[in-house]
C-alpha positions in Angstrom: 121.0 -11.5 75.7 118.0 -10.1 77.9 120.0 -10.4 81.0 123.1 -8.1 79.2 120.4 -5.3 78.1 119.5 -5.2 80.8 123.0 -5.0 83.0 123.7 -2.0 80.5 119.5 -0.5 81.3 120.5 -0.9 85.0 124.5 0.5 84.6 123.1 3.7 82.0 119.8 4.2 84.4 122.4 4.7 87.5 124.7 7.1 85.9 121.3 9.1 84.8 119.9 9.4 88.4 123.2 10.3 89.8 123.4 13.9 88.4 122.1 16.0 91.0 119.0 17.8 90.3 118.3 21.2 92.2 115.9 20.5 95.5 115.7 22.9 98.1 117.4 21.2 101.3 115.6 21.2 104.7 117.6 23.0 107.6 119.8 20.5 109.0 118.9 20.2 112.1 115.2 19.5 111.0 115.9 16.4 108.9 116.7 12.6 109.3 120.2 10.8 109.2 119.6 8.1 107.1 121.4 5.2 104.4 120.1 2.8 102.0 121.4 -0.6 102.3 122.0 -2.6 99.3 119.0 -4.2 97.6 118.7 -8.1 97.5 118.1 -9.6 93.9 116.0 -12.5 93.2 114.8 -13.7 89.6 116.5 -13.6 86.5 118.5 -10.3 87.7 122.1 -9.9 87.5 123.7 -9.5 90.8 124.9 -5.9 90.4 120.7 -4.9 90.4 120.7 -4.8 93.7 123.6 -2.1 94.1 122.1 -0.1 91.2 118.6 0.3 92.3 120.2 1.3 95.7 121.9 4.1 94.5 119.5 5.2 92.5 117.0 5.4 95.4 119.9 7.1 97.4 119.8 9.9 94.4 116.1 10.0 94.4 116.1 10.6 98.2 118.5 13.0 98.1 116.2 15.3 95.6 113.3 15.5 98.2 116.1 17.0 100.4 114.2 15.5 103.7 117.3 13.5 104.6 120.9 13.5 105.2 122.1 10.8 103.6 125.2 8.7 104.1 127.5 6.3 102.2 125.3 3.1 101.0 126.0 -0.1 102.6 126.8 -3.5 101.4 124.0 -6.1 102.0 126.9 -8.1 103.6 127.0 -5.4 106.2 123.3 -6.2 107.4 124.2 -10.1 107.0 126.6 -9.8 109.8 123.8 -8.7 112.2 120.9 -10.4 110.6 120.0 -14.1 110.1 121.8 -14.9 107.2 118.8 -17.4 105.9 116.3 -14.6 106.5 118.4 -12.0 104.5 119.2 -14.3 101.5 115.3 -15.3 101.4 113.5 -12.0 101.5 116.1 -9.6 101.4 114.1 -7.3 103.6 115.6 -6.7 107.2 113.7 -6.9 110.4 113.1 -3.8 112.7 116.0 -5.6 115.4 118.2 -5.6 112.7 117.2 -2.2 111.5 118.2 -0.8 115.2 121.2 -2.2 115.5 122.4 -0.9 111.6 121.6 3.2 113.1 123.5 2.3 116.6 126.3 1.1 114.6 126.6 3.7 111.7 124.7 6.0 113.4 122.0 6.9 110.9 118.4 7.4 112.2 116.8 5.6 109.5 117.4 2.7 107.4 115.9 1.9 103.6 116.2 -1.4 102.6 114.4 -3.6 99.8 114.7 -5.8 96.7 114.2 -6.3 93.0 112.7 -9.3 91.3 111.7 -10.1 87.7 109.1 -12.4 87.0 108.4 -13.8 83.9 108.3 -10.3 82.0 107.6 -8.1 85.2 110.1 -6.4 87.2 109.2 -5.5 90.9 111.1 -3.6 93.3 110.3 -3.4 97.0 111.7 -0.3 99.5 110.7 -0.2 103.4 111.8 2.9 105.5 112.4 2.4 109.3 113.1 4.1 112.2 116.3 3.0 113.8 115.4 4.6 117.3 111.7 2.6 117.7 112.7 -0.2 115.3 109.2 0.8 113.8 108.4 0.9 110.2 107.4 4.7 108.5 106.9 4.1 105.1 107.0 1.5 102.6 106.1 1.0 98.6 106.5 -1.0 95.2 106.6 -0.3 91.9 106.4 -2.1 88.9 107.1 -2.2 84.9 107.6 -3.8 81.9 111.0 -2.7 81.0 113.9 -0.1 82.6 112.0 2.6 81.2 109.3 2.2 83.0 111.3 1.7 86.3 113.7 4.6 85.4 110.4 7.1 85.5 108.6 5.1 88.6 112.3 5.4 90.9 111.3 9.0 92.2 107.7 7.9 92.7 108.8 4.9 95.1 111.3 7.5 96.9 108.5 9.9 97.3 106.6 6.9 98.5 109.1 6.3 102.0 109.6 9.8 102.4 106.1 11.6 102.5 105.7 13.3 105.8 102.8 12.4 107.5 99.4 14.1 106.5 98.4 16.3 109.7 96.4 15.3 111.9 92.3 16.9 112.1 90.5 18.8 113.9 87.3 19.9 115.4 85.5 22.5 116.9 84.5 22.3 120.5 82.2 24.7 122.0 80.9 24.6 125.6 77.8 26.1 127.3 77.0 27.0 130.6 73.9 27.4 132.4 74.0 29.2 134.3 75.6 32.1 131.5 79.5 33.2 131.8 80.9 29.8 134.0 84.4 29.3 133.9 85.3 26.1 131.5 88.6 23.9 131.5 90.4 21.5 130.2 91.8 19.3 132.7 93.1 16.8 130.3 95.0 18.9 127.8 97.6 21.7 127.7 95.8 24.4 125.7 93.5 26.7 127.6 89.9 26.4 126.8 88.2 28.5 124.4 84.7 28.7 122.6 85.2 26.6 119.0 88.9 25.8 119.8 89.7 23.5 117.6 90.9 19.4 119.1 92.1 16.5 117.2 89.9 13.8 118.1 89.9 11.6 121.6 88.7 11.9 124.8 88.7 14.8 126.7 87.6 16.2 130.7 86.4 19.4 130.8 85.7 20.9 134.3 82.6 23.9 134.3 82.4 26.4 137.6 80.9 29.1 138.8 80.6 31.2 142.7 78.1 29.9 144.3 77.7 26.7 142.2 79.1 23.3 142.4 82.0 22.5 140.1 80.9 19.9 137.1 83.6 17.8 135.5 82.6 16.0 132.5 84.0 13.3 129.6 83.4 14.7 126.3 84.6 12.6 122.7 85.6 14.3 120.0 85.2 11.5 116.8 84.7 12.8 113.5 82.8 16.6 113.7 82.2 19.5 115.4 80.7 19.4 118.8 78.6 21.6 120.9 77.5 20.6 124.5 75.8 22.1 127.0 76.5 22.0 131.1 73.9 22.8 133.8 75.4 23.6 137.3 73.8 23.1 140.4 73.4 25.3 143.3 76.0 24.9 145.7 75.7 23.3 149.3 77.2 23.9 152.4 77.6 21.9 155.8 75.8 22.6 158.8 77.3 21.5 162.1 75.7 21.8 165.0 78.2 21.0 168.5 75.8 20.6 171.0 76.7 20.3 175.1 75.7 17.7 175.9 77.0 16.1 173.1 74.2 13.0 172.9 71.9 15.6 173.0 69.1 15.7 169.7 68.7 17.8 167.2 66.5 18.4 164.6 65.9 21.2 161.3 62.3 22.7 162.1 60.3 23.0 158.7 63.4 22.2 155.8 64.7 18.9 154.7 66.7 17.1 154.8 66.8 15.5 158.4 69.8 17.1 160.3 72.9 15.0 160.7 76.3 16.7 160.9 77.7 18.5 158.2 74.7 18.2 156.2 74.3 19.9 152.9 72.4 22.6 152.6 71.7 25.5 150.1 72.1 29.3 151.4 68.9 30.3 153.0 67.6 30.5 157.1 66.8 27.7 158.9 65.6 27.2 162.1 67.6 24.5 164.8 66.4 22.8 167.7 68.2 20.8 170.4 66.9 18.9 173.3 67.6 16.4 175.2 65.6 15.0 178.7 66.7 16.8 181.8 67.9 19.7 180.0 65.8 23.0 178.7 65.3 22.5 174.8 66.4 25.5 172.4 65.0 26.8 169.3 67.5 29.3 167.4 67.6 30.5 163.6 70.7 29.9 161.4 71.7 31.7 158.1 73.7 29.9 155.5 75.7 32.3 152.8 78.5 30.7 151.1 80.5 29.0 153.9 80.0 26.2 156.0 78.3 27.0 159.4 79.2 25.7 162.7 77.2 26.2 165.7 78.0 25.4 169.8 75.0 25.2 172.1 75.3 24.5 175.6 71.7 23.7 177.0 70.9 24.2 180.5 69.6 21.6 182.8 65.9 21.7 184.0 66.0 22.4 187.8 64.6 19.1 189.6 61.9 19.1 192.3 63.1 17.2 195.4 60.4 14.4 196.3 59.1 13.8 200.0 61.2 11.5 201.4 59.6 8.8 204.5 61.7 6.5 206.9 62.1 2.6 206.7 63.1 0.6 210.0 63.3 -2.8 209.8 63.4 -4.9 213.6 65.3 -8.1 213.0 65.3 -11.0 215.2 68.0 -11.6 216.1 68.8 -7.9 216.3 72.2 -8.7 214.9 70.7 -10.0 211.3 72.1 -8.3 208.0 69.4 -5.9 206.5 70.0 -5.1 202.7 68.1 -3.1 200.3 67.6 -5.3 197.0 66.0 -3.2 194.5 67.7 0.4 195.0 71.4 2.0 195.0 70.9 3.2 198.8 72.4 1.2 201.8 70.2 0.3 204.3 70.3 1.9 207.8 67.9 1.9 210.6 65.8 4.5 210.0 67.1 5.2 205.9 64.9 8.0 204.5 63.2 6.4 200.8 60.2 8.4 198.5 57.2 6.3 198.2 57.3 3.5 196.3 57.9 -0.3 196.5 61.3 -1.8 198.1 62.4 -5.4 198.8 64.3 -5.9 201.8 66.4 -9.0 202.8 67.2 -10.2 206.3 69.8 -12.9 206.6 71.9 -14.8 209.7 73.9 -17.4 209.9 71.6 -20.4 211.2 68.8 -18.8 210.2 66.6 -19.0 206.7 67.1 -16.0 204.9 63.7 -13.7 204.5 63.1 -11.8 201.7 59.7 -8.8 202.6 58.2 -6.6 200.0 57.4 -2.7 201.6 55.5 -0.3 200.4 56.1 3.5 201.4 53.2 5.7 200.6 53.2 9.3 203.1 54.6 8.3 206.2 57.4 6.5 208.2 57.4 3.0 207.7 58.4 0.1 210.9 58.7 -3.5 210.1 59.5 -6.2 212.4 61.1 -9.3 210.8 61.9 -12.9 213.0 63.9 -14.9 211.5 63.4 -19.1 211.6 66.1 -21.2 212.7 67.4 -23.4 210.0 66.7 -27.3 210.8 70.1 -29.7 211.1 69.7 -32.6 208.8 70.0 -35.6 210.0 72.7 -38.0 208.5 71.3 -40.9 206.7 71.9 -44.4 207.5 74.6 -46.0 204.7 73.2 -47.4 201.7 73.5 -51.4 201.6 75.2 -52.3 197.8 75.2 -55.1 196.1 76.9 -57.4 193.1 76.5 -57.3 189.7 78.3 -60.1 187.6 77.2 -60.7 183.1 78.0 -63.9 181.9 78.1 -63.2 177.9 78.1 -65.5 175.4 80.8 -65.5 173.6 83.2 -64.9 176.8 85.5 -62.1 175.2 82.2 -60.0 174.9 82.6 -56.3 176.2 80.2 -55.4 178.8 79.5 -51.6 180.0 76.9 -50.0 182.1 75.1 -47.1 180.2 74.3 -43.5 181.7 76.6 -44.5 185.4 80.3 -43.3 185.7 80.9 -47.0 187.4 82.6 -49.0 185.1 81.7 -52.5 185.0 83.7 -55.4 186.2 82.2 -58.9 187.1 80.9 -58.4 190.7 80.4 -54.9 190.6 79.2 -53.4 193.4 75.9 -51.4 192.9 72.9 -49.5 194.9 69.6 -50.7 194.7 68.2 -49.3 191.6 67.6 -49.5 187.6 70.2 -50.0 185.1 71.0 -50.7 181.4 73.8 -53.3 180.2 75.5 -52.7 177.1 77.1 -56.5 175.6 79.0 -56.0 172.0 81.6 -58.5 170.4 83.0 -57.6 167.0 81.2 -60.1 164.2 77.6 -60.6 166.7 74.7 -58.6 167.3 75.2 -56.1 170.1 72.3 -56.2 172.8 71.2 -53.6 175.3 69.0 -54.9 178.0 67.6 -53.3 181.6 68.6 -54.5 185.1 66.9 -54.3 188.4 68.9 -54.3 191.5 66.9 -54.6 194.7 68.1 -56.3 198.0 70.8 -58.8 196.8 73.4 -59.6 194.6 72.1 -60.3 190.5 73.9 -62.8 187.9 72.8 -62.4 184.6 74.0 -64.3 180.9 73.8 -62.9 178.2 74.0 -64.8 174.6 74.9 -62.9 171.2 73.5 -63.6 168.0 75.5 -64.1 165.4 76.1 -61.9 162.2 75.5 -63.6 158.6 78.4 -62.7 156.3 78.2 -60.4 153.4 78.7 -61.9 149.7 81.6 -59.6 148.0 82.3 -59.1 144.5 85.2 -58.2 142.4 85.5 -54.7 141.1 87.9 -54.3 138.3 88.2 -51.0 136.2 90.2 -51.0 133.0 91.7 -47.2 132.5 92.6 -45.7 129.3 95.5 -44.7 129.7 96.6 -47.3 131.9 99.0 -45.4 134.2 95.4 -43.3 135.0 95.3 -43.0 139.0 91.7 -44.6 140.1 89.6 -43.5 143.5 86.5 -44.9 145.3 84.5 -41.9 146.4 82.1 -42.4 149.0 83.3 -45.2 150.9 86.4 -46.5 152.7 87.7 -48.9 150.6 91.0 -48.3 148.7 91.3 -49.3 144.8 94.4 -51.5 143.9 96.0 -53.0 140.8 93.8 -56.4 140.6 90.3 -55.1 141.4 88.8 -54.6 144.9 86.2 -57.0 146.6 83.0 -55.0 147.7 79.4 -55.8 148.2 76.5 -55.5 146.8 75.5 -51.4 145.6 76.2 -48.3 144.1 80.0 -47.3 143.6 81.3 -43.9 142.1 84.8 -44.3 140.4 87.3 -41.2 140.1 89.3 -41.6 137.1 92.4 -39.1 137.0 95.5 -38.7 135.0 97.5 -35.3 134.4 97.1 -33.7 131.1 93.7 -35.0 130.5 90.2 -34.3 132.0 89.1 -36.3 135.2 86.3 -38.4 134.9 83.6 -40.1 137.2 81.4 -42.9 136.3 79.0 -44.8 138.3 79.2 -48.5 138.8 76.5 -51.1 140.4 77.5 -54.6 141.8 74.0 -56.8 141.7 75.4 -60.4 142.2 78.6 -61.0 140.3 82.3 -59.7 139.2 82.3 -56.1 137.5 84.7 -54.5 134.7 84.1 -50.9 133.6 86.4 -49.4 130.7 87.1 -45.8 131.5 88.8 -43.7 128.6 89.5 -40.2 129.3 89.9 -37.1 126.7 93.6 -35.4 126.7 93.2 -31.8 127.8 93.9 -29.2 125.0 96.7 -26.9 126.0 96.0 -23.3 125.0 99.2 -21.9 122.7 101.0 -19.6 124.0 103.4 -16.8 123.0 105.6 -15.2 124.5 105.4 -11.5 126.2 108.8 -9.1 126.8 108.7 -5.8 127.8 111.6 -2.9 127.3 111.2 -0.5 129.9 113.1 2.8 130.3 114.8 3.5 132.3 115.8 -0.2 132.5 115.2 -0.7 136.2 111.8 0.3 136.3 109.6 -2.4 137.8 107.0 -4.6 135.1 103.8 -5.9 136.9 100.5 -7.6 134.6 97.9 -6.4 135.7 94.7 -8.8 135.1 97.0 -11.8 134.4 97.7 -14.1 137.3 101.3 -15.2 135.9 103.8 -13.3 137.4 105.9 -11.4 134.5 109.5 -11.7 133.8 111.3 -10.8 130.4 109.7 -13.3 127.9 107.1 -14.7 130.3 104.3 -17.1 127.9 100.8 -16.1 128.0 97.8 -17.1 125.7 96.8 -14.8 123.0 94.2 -11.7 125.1 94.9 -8.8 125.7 96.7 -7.8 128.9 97.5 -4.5 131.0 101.0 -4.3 131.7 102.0 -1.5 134.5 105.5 0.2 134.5 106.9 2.3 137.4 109.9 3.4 139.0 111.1 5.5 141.6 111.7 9.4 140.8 109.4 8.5 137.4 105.4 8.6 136.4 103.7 5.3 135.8 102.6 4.0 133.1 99.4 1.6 131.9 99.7 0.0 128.3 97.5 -2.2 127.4 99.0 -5.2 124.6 97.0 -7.7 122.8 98.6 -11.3 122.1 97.3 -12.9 118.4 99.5 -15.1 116.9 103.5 -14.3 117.4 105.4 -13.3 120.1 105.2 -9.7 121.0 108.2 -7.1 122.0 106.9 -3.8 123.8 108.9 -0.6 124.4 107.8 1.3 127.6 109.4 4.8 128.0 108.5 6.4 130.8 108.5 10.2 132.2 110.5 11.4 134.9 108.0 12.6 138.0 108.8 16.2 138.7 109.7 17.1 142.4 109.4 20.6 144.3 112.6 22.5 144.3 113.2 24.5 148.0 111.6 27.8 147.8 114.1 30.8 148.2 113.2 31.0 152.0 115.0 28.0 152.5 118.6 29.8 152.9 117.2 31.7 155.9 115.1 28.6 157.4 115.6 28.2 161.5 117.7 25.0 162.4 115.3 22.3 163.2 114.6 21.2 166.7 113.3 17.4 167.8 110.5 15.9 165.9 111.0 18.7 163.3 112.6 18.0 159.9 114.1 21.1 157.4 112.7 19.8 154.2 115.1 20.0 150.8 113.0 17.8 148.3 109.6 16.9 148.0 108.5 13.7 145.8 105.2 11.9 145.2 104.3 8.7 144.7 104.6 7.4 140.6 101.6 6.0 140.6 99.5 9.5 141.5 99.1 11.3 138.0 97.0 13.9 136.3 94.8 16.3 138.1 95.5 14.4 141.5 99.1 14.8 141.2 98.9 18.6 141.1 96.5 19.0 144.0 99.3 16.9 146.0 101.9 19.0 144.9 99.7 22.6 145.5 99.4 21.7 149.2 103.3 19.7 149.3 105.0 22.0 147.2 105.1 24.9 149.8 106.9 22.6 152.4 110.1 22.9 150.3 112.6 25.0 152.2 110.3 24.7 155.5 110.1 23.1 158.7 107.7 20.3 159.6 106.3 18.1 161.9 103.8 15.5 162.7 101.2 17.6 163.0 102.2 19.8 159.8 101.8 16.8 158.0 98.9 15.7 159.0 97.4 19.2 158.2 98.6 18.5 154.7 97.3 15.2 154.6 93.6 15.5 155.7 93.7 19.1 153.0 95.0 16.8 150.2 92.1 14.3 151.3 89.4 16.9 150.9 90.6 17.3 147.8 91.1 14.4 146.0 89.7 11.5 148.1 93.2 9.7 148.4 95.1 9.1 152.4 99.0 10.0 152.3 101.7 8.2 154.5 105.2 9.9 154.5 108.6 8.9 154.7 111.2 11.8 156.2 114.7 10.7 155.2 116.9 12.6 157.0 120.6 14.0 155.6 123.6 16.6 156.5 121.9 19.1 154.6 118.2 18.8 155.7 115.5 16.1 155.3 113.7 14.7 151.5 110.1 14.0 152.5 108.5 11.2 150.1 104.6 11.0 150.0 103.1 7.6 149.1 99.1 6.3 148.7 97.8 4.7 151.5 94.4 4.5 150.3 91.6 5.9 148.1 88.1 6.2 148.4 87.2 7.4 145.4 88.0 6.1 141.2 86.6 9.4 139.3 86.1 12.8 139.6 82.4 12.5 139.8 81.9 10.5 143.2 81.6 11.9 146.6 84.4 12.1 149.4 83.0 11.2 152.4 83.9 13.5 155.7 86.6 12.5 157.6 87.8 13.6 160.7 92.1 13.9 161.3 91.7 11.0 164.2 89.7 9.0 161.5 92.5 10.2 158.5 95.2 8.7 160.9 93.2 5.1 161.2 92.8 4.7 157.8 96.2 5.0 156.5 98.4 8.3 157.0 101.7 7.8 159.1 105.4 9.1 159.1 108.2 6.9 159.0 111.4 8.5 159.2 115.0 6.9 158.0 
């Protein structure tokens, strides 16, 4: 009887809702397509609820008058797309299923839901989502005792999934300046700066400047009030560059700091410069700084030299034809050579005669020296040396004998000088014995008997591994485990215990005088869980990469629950960064990406000269996708103006080391060439710098073409 009232509370409560009540309608082209898919029924609920309740949310949504609503479909419609099981469970759809519902009927929005009674109380469920982003908007419940009560709560729920989103706050940001009057921007956002603008709350860079003062770029957050900061500039600095001839020559800033070096900073003001070097006539010269950097060429002039008196050596070799040489100076020698005073050595040398080495000083006159040479003394040949025979007898008779510290290699009745030698007798399983020998003035038989060696006890080493497939290692000595045990003697033994999917153990066993068994268990290794990861780029070409993950990605590639950066990029589009955080489920992430916006030729371009070798008539320009934000639009302020142009080398190297004084980053170019000019693509080589605040050092165009810039043409 309760389940027929309320069939005809369901049927009558249907028929109410469908009269239309007046609602001002949205402009078409303002609102969402969307349809309600038929409601799943669980509980004592006859079957038809679900149909009911779905058209009576279709005639609540229609009185807001924020959709455009279409024909309501069949829960069987959703079944063919959906997991049956899931459907007939929960009756709620997930957002997949949800996307696929608007490609097919295309609606931009789905509401699905169900109804349930328990025990006396009647639920029902609605969930609004996006068919575009597969993303749920909105979702509510009601709840009541009887129809009545759901008949009045219908509109509430509809007004529930169709709210429109509170707007977002705002706060006041106000900037000051010292000194008074700087320019302030916002680098970060599109909206001019102005004093108490209202933001919505993040992170912003604002960028303060002033002639004569040093830009200041600054992070500011903007949480949950008003804020008011203020920005202090300093002075600004400009290089001083002094290009002296010579160019090793020193130079210092008389009475200022800091210490010259070139380019050096410095704040407008005079200053006085002073270059020397030895040799040349120093220089003292004032320099005014005003708002530009200053470069100054001094040529210094060398210091006249006073020519020293000059004296002359003659040196009288004998024999008169002897070679005379000059050791310690860069002057030949010849008879009569004209030296200042000082200290010379002078070498005489002639074949059969020992060389002669004479110190001579010069002082303040000429100088004669005489030099005889000795005759050198013929050796005479010494009489043979007598040899005699060496023979070991060792005991046992396959002993090794060698003589130490000869290159003669022994053999029994070797034949030796008189002298002093050391035998060397070894025989695997003895003693090995050193011992000296004399030879004097005949032959020398000598036996030699080894000791013995006592043999080493060995024990049994037997290790039982759990599991028993576990692979077991020795460390430390030569000997190789095998199945059975492994004889070894007497010490200290470290055992490797390894197996994969657990954790390797080492345990340390000692043999005293017997057999040994050690039991070895080792802990299985705990695999982390893992989920898995699948991104949806557009456009669908664009390249994937993790970033702090060393897996390589692919669609659906596992990784444990963290949280990873995941970059995006593709040619002729601006690079992404998202950063996804793995908990418990797999996880599905849509990347869209923007299109990277390229320089269009400048009207000159019609009238452009034909270009000659090594020149290129440039059409397009692009930049690399990974170059965004404030750097991307200093690149394309100095790359821009080559649309339309032509260009060489050395134009683009002039562009390069600009854009490198700018923002810190080298540029490599590719020129590919085509029947209606040339597309020039710009591409990082390398940065020096990660923020705005840091330094660029100075770089000169031979040290900009060494650390990265080239031109590749195709």
């Amino acid at each position: 009887m309760n389940k027929i009232l309320l069939n005809i509370g369901l049927t009558w409560l249907a028929l109410l809702f469908w009269m239309p009540a007046p609602a001002e309608a949205s402009p078409p082209d303002q609102r969402m397509t969307a349809t309600v898919v038929e409601f799943s029924v669980r509980g004592d609920l006859n079957e038809q609820a679900g149909a009911i309740i779905a058209d009576l949310m279709m005639s609540a949504i229609a009185n807001t008058g924020r959709f455009t609503l279409k024909d309501r479909l069949p829960l069987s419609a959703a079944a063919k797309i959906a997991k049956t099981q899931e459907l007939g469970s929960t009756g709620l759809l997930d957002p997949k299923t949800a996307a696929e519902l608007g490609r097919r009927y295309d609606v931009d929005a789905v509401v699905t839901g169900g109804v349930y009674k328990l025990g006396d109380l009647i639920t029902v469920t609605a969930r609004l989502i996006d068919t575009k982003t597969a993303s749920l908007l909105r979702s509510g419940q009601i709840q009541g005792k009887d129809i009545d009560s759901i008949q009045i709560k219908i509109n509430e729920l509809a007004a529930m999934i169709t709210a429109p989103p509170e707007p977002p706050r705002t706060y006041a940001l106000t900037i000051r300046t010292n000194p008074d009057g700087a320019s302030v921007r916002l680098l970060n956002y599109p909206t001019p700066y102005q004093a108490g603008m209202r933001l919505p709350p993040g992170d912003y860079q604002i960028e303060a400047t002033q002639p004569g003062y040093t830009a200041h770029k600054e992070a500011v957050r903007i949480s949950d009030r008003d804020v008011t900061m203020t920005v202090t500039l300093d002075k600004a600095r400009y290089g001083l560059t002094v290009r002296p001839e010579p160019a090793d020559a020193q130079i210092r800033l008389l009475g200022s700091s800091p210490a010259y070096q070139p380019g050096v900073a410095l704040p407008p003001g005079d200053y006085e410069v002073e270059v020397t070097r030895d040799g040349y006539t120093p220089r003292k010269f004032p320099v005014r700084i005003v708002d530009s950097e200053v470069t100054v060429p001094v040529t210094l002039t060398p210091t006249p030299a006073s020519t020293p008196a000059q004296y002359r050596l003659t040196v009288q070799p004998d024999p008169p034809n002897a070679e005379v040489r000059l050791l310690n100076v860069k002057t030949a020698y010849q008879s009569g050579v004209q030296l200042a005073p000082g200290s010379y050595t002078v070498e005489i040398a002639q074949s059969g005669y020992e060389t002669q080495r004479v110190k001579v000083q010069i002082v303040s006159s000429d100088v004669t020296v005489p030099v005889a040479l000795a005759r050198t003394p013929v050796a005479a040949s010494p009489p043979p040396q007598a040899k005699y025979r060496l023979t070991v007898h060792p005991d046992p008779p396959t002993a090794q004998v060698r003589l130490r510290g000869v290159k003669t290699a022994y053999q029994p009745g070797v034949l030796l000088a008189p002298g002093n030698y050391t035998i060397e007798v070894s025989q695997s399983g003895y003693q090995s014995k050193r011992m000296p020998v004399r030879i004097a003035g005949n032959d020398l038989t000598i036996p030699v008997v080894l000791a013995k060696l006592p043999e080493l006890t060995q024990y049994r080493l037997f290790v039982q591994t759990d599991p028993a497939s576990a692979k077991i290692r020795l460390r430390g000595t030569k000997a190789t485990y095998r199945s059975g045990g492994v004889l070894l003697p007497p010490g200290n033994y470290t055992i490797e215990v390894s197996q994969p999917g657990y954790e390797s153990k080492q345990v340390t066993a000692r043999i005293v005088d017997g057999d040994l068994t050690v039991p070895v268990t080792l802990n299985q290794r705990i695999e982390p869980t893992q989920y898995r990861l699948t991104v949806r780029p557009d456009p669908a070409n664009a390249q994937v990469r993790l970033v702090n993950a060393p897996a390589t990605y692919r669609p659906g590639v596992t990784l444990p629950p963290g949280a990873y950066t995941v970059n995006v990029s593709a040619r002729g589009y601006q690079s992404q960064r998202v950063t996804v955080r793995i908990v418990d489920q797999d996880v599905t992430l849509p990347v869209e990406l923007d299109r990277t916006a390229s320089a269009a030729p400048t009207p000159s371009a019609s009238v452009s000269t034909p270009s000659r070798a090594g020149e290129w008539l440039i059409r397009n320009v692009q930049v690399d996708g990974y170059v965004t934000g404030l750097d991307h639009a200093e690149i394309m302020k100095v790359l821009g103006g080559y649309a339309g142009r032509n260009v060489n080398r050395q134009t683009l190297l002039d562009g390069a080391l600009r854009v490198y004084q700018a923002t810190g980053i080298t540029l490599s170019f590719t020129v590919r060439s085509n029947a209606g000019g040339a597309d020039l693509s710009a591409r990082v080589s390398r940065r020096v710098r990660r923020s705005y605040e840091s330094t660029i050092p100075i770089m000169t165009r031979s040290q900009l073409e060494s650390s990265g810039f080239g031109v590749s043409v195709e």
